[in-house]
mmCIF file of the N, C-alpha and C atoms, coordinates in Angstrom:
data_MODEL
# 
_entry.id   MODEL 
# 
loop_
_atom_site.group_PDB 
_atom_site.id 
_atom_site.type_symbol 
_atom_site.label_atom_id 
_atom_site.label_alt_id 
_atom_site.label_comp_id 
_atom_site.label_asym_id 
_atom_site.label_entity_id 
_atom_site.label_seq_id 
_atom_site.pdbx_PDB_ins_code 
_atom_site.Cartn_x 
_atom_site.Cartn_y 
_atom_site.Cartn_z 
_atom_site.occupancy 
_atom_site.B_iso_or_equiv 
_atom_site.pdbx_formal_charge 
_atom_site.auth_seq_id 
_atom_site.auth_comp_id 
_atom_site.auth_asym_id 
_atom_site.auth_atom_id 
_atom_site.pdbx_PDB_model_num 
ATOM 1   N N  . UNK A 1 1  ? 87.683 82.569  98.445 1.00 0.00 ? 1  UNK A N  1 
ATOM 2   C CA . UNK A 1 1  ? 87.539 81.144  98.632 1.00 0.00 ? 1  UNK A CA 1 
ATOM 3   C C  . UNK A 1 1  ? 88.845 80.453  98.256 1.00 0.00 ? 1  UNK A C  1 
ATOM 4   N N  . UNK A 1 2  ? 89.403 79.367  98.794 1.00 0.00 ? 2  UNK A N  1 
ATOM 5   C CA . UNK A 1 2  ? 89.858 78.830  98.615 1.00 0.00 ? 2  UNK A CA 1 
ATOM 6   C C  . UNK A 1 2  ? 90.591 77.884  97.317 1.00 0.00 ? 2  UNK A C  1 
ATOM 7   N N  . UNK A 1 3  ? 89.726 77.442  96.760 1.00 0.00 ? 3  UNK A N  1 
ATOM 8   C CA . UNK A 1 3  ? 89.499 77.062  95.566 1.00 0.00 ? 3  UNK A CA 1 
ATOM 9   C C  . UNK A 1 3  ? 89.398 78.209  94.569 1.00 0.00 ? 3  UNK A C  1 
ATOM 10  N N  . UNK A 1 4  ? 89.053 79.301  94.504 1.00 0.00 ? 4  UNK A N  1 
ATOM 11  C CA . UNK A 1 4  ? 89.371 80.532  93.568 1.00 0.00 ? 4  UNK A CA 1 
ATOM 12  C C  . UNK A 1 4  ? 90.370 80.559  92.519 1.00 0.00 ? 4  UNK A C  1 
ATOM 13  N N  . UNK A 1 5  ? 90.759 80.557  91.361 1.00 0.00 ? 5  UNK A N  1 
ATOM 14  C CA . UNK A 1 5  ? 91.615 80.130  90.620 1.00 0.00 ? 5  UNK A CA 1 
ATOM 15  C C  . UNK A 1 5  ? 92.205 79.030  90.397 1.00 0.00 ? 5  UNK A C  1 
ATOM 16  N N  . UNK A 1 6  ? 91.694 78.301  90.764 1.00 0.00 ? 6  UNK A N  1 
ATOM 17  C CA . UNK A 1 6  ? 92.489 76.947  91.089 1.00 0.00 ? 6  UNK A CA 1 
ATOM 18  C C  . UNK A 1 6  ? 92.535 76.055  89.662 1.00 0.00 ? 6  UNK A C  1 
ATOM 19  N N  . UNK A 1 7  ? 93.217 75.239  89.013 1.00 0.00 ? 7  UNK A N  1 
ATOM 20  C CA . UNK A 1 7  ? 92.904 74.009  88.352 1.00 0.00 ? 7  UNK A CA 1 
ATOM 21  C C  . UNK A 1 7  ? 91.644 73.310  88.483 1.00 0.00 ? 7  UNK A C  1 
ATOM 22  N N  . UNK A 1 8  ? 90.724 72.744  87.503 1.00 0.00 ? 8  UNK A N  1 
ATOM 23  C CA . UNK A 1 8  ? 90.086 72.139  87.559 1.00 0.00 ? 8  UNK A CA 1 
ATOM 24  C C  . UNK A 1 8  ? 88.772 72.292  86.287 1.00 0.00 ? 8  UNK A C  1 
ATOM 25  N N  . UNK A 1 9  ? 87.570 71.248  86.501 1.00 0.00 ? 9  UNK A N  1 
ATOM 26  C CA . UNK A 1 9  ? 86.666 71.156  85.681 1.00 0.00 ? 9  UNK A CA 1 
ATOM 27  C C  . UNK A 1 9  ? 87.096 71.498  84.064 1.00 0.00 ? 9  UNK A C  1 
ATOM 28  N N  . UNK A 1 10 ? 88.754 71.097  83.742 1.00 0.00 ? 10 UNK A N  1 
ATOM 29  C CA . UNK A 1 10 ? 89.037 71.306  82.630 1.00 0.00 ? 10 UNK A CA 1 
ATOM 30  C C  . UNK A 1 10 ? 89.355 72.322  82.108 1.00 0.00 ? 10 UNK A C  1 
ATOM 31  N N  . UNK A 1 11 ? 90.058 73.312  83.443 1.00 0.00 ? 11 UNK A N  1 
ATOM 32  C CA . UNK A 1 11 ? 90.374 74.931  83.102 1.00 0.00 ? 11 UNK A CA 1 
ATOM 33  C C  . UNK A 1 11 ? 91.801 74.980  84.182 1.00 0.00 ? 11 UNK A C  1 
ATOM 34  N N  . UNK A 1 12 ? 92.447 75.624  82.801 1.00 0.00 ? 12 UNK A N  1 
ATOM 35  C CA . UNK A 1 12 ? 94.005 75.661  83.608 1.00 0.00 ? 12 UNK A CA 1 
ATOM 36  C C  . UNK A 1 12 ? 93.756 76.993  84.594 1.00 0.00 ? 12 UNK A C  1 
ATOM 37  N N  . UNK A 1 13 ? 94.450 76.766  85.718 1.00 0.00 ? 13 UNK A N  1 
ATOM 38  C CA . UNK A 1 13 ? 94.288 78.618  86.937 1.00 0.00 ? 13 UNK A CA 1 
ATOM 39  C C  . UNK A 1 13 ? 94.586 79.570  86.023 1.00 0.00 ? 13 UNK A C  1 
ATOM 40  N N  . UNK A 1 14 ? 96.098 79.376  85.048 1.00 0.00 ? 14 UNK A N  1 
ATOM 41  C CA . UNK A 1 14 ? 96.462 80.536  84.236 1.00 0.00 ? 14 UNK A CA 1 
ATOM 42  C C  . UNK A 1 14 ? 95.140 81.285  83.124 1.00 0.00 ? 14 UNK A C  1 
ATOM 43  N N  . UNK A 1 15 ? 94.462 80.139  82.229 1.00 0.00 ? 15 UNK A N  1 
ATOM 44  C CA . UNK A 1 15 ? 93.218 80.546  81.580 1.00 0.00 ? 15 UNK A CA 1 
ATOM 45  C C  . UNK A 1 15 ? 91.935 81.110  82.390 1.00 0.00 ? 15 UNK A C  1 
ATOM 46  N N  . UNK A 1 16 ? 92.028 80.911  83.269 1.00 0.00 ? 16 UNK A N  1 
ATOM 47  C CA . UNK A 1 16 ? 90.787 81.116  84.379 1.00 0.00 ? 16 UNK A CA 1 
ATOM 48  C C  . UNK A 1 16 ? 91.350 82.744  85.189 1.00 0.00 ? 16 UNK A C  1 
ATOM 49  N N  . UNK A 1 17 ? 92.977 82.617  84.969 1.00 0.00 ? 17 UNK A N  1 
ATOM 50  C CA . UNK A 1 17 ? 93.122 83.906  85.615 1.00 0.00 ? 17 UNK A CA 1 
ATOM 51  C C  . UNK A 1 17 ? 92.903 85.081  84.768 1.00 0.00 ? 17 UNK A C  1 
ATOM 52  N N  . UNK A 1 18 ? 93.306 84.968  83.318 1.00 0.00 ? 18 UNK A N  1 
ATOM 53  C CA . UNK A 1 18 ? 93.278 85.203  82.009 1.00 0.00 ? 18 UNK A CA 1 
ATOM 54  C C  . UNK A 1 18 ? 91.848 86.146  81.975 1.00 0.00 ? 18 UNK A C  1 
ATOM 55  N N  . UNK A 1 19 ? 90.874 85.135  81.803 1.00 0.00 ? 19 UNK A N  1 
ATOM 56  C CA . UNK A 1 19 ? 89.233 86.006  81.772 1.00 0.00 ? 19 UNK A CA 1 
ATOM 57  C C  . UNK A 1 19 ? 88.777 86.390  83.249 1.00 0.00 ? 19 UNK A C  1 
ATOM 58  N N  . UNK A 1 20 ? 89.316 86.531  84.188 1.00 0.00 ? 20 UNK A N  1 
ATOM 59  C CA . UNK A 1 20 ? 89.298 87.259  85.386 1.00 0.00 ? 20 UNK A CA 1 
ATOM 60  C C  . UNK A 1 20 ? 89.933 88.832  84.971 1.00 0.00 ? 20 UNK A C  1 
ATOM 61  N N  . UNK A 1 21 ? 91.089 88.423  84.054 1.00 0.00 ? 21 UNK A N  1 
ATOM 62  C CA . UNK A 1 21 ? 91.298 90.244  83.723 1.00 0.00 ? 21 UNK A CA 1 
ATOM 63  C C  . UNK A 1 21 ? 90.347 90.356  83.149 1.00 0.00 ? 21 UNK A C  1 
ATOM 64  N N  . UNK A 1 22 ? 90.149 89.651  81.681 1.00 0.00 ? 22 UNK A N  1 
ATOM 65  C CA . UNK A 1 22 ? 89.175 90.305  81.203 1.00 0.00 ? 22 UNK A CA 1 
ATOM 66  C C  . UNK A 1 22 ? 87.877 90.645  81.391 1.00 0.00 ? 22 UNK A C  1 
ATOM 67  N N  . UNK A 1 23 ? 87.110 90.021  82.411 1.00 0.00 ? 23 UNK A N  1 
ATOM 68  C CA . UNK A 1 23 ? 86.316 90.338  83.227 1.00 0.00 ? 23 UNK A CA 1 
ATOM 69  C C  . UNK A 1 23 ? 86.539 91.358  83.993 1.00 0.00 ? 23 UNK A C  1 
ATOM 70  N N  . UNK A 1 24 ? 87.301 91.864  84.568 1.00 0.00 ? 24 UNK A N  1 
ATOM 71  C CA . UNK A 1 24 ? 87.606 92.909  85.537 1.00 0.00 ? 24 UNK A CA 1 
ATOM 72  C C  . UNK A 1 24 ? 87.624 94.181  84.505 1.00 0.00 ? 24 UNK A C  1 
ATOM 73  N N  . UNK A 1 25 ? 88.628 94.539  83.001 1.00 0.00 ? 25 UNK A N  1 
ATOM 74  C CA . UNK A 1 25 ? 88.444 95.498  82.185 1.00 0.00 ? 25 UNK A CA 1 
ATOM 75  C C  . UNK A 1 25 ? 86.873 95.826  81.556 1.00 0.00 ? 25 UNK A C  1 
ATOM 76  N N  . UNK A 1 26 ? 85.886 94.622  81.664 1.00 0.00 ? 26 UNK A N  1 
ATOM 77  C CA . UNK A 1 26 ? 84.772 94.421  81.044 1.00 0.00 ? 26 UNK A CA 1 
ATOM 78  C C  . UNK A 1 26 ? 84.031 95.676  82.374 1.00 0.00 ? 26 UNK A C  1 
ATOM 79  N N  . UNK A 1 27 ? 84.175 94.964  82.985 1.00 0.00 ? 27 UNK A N  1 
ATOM 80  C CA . UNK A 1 27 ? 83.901 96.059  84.815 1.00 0.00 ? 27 UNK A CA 1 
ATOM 81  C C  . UNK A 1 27 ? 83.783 97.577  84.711 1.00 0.00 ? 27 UNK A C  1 
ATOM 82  N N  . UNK A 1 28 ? 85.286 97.862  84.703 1.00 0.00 ? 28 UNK A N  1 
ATOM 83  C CA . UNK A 1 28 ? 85.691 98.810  84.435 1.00 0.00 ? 28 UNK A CA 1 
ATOM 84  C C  . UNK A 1 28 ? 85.365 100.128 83.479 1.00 0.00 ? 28 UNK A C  1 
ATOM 85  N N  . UNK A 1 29 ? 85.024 99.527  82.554 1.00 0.00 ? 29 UNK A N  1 
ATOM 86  C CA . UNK A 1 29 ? 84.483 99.906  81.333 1.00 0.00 ? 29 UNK A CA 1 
ATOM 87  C C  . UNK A 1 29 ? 82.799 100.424 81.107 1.00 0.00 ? 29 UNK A C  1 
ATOM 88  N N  . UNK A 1 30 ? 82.229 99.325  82.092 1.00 0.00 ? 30 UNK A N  1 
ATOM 89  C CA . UNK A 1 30 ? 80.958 99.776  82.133 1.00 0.00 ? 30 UNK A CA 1 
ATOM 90  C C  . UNK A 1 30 ? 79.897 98.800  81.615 1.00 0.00 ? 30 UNK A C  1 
ATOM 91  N N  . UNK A 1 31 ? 80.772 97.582  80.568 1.00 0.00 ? 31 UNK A N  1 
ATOM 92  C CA . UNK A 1 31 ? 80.307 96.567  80.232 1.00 0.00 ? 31 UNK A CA 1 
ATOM 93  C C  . UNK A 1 31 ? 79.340 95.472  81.024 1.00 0.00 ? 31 UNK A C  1 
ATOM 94  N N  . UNK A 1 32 ? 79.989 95.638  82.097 1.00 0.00 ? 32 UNK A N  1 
ATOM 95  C CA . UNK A 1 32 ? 79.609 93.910  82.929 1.00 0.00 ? 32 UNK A CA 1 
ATOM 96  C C  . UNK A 1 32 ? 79.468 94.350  84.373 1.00 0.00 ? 32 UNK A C  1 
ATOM 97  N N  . UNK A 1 33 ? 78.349 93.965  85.431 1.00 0.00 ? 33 UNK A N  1 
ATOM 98  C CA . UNK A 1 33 ? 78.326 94.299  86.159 1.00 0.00 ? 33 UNK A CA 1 
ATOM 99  C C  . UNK A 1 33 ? 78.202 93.244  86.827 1.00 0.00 ? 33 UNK A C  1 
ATOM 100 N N  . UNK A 1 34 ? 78.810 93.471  88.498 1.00 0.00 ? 34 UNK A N  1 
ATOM 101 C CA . UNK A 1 34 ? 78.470 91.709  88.981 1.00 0.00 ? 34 UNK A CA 1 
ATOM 102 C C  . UNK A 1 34 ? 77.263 91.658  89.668 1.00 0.00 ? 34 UNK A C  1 
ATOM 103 N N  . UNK A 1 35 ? 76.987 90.649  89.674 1.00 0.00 ? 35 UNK A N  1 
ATOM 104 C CA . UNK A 1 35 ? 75.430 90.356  90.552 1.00 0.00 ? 35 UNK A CA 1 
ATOM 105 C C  . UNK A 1 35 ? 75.530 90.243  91.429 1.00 0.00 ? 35 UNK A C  1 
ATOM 106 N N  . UNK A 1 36 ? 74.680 91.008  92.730 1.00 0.00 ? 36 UNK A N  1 
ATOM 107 C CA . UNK A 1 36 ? 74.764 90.925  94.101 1.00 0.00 ? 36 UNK A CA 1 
ATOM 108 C C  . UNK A 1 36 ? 74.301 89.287  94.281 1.00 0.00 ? 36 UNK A C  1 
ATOM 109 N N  . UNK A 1 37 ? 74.981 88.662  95.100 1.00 0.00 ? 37 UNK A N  1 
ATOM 110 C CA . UNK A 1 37 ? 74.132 87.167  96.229 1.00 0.00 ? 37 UNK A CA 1 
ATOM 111 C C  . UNK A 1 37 ? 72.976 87.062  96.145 1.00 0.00 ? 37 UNK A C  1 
ATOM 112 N N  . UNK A 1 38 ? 72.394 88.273  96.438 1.00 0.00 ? 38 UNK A N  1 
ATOM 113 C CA . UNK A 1 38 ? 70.828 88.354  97.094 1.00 0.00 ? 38 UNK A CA 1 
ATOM 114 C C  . UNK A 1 38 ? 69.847 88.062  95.810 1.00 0.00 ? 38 UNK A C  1 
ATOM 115 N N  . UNK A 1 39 ? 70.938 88.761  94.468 1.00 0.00 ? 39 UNK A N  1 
ATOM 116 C CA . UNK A 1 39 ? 69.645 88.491  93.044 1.00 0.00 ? 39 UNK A CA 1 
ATOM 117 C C  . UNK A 1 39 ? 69.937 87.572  92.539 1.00 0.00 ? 39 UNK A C  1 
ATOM 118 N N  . UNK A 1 40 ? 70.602 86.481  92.855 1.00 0.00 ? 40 UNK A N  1 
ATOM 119 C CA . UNK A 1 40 ? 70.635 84.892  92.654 1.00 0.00 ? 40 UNK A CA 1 
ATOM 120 C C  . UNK A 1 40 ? 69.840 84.018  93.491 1.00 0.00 ? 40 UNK A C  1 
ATOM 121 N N  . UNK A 1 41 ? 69.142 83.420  92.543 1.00 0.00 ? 41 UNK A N  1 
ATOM 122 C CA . UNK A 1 41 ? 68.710 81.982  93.105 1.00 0.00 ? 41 UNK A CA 1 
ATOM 123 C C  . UNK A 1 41 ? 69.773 80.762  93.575 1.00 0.00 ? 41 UNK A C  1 
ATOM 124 N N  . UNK A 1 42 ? 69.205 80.501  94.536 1.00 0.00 ? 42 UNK A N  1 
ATOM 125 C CA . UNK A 1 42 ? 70.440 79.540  95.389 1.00 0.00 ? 42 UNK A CA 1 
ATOM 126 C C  . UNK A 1 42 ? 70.716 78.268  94.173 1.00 0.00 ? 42 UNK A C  1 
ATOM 127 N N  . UNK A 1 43 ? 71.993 77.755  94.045 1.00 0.00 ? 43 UNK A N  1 
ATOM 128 C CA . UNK A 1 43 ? 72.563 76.779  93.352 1.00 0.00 ? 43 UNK A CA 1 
ATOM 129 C C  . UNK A 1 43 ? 73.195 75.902  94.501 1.00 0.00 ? 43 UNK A C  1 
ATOM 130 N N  . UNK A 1 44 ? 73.122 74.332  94.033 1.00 0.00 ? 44 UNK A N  1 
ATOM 131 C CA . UNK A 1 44 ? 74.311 73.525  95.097 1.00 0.00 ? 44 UNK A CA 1 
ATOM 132 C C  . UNK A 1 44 ? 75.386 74.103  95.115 1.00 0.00 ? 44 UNK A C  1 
ATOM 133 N N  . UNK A 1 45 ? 75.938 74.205  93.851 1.00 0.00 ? 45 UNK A N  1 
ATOM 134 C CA . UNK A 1 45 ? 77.611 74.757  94.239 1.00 0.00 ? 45 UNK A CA 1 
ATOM 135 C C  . UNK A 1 45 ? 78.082 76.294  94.974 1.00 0.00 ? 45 UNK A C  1 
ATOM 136 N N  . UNK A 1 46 ? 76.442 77.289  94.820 1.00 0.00 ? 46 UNK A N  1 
ATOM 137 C CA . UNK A 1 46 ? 77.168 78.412  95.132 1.00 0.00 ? 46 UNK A CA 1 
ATOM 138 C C  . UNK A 1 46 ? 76.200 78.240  97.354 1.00 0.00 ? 46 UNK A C  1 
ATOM 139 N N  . UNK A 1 47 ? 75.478 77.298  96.928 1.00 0.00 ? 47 UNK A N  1 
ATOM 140 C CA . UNK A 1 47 ? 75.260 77.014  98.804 1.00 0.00 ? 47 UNK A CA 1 
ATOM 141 C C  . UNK A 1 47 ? 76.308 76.377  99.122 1.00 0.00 ? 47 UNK A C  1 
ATOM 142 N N  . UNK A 1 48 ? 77.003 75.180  98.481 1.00 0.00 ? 48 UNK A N  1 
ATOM 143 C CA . UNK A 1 48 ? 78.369 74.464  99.236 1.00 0.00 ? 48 UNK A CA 1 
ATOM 144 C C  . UNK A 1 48 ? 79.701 75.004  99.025 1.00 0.00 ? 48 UNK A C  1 
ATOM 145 N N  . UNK A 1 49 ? 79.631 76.390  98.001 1.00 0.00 ? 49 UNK A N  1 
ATOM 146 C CA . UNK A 1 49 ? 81.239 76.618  98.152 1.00 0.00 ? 49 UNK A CA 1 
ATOM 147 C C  . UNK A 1 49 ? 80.566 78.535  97.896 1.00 0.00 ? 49 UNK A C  1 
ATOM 148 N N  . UNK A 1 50 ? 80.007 78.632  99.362 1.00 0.00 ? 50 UNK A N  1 
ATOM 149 C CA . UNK A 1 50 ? 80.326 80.319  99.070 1.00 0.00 ? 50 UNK A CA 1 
ATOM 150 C C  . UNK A 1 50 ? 81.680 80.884  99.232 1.00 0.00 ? 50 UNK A C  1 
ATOM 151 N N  . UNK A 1 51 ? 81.073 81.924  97.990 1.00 0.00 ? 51 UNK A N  1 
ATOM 152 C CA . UNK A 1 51 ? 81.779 82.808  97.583 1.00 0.00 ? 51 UNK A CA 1 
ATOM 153 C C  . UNK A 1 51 ? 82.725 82.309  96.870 1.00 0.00 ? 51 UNK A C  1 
ATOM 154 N N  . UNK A 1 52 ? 82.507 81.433  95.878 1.00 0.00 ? 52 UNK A N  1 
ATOM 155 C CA . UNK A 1 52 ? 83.597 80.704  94.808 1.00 0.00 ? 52 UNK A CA 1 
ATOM 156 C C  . UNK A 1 52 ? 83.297 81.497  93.420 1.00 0.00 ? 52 UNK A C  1 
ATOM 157 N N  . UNK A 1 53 ? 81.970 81.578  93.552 1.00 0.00 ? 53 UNK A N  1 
ATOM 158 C CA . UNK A 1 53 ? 81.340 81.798  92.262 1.00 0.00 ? 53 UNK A CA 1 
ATOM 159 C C  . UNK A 1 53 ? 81.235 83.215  91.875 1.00 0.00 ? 53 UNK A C  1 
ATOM 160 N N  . UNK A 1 54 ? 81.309 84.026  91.119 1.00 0.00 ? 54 UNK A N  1 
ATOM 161 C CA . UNK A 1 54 ? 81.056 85.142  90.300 1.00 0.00 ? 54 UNK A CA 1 
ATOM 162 C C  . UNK A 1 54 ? 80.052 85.474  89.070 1.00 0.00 ? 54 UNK A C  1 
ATOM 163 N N  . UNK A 1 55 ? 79.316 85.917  89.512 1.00 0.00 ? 55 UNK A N  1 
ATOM 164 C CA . UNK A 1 55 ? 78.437 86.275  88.329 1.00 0.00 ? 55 UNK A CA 1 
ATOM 165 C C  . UNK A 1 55 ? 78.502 87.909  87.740 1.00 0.00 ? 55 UNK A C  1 
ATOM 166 N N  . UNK A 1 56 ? 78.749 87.851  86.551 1.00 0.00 ? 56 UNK A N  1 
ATOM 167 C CA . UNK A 1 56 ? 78.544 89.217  86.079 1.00 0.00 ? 56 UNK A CA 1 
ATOM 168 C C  . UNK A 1 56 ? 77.252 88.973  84.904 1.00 0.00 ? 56 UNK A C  1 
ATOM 169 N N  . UNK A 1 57 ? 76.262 90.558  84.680 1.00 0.00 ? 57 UNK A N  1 
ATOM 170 C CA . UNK A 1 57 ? 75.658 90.680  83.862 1.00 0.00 ? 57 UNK A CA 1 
ATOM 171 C C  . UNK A 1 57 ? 75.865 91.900  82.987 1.00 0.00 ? 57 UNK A C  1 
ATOM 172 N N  . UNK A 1 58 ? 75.288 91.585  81.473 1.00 0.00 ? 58 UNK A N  1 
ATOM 173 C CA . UNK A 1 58 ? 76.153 92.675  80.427 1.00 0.00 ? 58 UNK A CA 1 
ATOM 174 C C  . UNK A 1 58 ? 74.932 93.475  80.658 1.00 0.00 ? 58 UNK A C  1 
ATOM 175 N N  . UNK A 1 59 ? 75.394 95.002  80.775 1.00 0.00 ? 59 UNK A N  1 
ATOM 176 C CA . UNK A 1 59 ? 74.118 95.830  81.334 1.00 0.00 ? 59 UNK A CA 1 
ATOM 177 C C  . UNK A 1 59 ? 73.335 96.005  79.934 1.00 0.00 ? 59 UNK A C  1 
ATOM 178 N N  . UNK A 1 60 ? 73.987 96.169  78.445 1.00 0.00 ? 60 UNK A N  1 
ATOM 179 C CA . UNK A 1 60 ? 73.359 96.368  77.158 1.00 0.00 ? 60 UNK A CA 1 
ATOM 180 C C  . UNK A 1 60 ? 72.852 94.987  76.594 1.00 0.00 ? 60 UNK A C  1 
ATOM 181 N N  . UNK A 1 61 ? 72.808 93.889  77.122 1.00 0.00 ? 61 UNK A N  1 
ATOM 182 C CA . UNK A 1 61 ? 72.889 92.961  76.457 1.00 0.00 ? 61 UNK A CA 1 
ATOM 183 C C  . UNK A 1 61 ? 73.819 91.728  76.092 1.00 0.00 ? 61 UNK A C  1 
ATOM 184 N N  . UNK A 1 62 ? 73.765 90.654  75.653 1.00 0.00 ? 62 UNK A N  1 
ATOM 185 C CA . UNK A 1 62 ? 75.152 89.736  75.155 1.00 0.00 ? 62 UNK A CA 1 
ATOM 186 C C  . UNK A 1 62 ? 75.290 90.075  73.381 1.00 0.00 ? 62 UNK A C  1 
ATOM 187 N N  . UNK A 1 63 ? 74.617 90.436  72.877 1.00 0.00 ? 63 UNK A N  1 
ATOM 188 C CA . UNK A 1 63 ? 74.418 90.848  71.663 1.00 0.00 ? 63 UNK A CA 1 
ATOM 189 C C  . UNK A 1 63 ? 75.297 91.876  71.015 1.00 0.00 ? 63 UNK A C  1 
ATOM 190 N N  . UNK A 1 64 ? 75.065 93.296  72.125 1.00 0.00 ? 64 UNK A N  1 
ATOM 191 C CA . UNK A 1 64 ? 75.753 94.231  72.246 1.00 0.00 ? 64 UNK A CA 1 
ATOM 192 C C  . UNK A 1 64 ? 77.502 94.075  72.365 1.00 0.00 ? 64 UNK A C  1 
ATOM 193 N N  . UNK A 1 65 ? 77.509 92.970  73.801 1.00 0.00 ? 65 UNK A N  1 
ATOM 194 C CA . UNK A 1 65 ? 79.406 92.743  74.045 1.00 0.00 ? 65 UNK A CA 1 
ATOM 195 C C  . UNK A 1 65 ? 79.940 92.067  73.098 1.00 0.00 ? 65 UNK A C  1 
ATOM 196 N N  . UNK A 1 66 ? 79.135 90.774  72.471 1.00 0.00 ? 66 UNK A N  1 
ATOM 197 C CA . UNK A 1 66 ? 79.573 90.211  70.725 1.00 0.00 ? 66 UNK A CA 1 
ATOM 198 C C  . UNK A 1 66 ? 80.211 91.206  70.153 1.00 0.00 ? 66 UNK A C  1 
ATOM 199 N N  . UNK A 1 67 ? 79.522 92.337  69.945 1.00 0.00 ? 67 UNK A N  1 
ATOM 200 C CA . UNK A 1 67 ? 79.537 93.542  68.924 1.00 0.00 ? 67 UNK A CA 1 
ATOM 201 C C  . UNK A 1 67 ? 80.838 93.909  69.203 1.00 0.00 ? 67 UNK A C  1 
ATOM 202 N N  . UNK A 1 68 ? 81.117 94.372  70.325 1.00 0.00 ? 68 UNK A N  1 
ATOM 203 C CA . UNK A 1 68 ? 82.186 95.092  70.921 1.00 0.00 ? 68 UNK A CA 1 
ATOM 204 C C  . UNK A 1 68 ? 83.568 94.547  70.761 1.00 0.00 ? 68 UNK A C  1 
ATOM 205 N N  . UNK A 1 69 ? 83.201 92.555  71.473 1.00 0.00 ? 69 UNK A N  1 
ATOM 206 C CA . UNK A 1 69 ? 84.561 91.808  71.296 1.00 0.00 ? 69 UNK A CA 1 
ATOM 207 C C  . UNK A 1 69 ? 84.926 91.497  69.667 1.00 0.00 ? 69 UNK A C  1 
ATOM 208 N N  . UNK A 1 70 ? 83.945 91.675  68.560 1.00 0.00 ? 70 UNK A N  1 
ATOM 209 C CA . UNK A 1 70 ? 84.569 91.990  67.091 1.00 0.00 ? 70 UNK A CA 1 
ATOM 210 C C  . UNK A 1 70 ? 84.444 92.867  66.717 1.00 0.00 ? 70 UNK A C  1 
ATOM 211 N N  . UNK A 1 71 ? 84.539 93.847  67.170 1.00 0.00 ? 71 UNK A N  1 
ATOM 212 C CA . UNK A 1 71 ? 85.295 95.607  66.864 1.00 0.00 ? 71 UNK A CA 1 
ATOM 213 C C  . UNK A 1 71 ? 86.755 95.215  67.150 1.00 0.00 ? 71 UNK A C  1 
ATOM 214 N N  . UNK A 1 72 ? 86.439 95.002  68.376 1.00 0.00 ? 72 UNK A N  1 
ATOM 215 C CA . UNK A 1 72 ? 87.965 95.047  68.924 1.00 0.00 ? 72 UNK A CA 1 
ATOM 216 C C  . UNK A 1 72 ? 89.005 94.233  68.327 1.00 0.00 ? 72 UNK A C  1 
ATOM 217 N N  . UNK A 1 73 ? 88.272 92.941  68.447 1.00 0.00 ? 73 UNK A N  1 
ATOM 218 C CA . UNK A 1 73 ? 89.244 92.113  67.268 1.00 0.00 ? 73 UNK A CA 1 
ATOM 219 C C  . UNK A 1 73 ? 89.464 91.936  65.820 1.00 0.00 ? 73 UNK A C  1 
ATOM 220 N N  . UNK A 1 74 ? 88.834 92.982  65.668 1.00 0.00 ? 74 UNK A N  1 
ATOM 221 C CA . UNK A 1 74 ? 88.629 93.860  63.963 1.00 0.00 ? 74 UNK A CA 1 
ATOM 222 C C  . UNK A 1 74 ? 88.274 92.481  62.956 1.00 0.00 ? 74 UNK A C  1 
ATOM 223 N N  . UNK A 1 75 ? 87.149 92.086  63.227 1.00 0.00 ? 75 UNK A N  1 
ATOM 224 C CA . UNK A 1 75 ? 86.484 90.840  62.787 1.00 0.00 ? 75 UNK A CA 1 
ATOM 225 C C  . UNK A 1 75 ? 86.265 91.536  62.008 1.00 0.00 ? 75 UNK A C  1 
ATOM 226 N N  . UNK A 1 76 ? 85.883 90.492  60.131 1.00 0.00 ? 76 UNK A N  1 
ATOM 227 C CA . UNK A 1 76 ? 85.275 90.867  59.312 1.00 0.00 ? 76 UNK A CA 1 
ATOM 228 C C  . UNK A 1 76 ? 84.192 89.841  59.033 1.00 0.00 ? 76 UNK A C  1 
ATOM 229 N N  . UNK A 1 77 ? 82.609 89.655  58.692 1.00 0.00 ? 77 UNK A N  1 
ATOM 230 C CA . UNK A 1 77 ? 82.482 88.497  58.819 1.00 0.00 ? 77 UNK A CA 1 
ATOM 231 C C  . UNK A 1 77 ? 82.316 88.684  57.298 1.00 0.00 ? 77 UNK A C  1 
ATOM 232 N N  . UNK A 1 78 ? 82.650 87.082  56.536 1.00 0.00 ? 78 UNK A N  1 
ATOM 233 C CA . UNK A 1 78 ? 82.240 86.721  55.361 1.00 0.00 ? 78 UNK A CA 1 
ATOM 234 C C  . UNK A 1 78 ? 81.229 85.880  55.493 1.00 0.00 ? 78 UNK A C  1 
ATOM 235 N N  . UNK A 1 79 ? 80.700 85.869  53.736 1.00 0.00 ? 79 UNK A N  1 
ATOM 236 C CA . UNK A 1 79 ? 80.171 84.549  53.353 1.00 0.00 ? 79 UNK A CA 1 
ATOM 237 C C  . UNK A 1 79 ? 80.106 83.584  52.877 1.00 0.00 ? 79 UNK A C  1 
ATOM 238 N N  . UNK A 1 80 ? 80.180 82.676  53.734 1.00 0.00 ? 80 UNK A N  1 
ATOM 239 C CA . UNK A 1 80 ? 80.681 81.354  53.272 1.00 0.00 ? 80 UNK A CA 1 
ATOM 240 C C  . UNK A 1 80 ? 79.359 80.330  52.434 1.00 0.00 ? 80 UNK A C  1 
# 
């Protein structure tokens, strides 16, 4: 689409291109899978601008990828 990376709704293209990698390594990995068209319910924006939109789902959970993105960022949590 056209509009695909683009500026807007308060997101620079560079930040938007940014979690497109990381979305794509999330992919890769086994993390995130994208959702076919067909297992979405129709939205205005994704009936007036197909194929703009991307959906991925975390196959373990959002609970699980939390877990993962503070491993990785070697989070410690305290108590405050």
């Amino acid at each position: 689409h056209p509009n695909a990376g683009a500026d807007g709704h308060n997101l620079k293209s560079t930040d938007l291109c940014a979690a497109w990698e990381d979305v794509q390594l999330m992919v890769s990995q086994g993390w995130l899978c994208r959702a076919s068209e067909e297992q979405l319910a129709d939205t205005e924006e994704r009936m007036k601008y197909q194929g703009l939109w991307a959906h991925f789902w975390c196959l373990r959970g959002f609970s699980w990828l939390l877990q993962q993105w503070s491993a990785a960022a070697q989070l410690r949590p305290r108590r405050v």
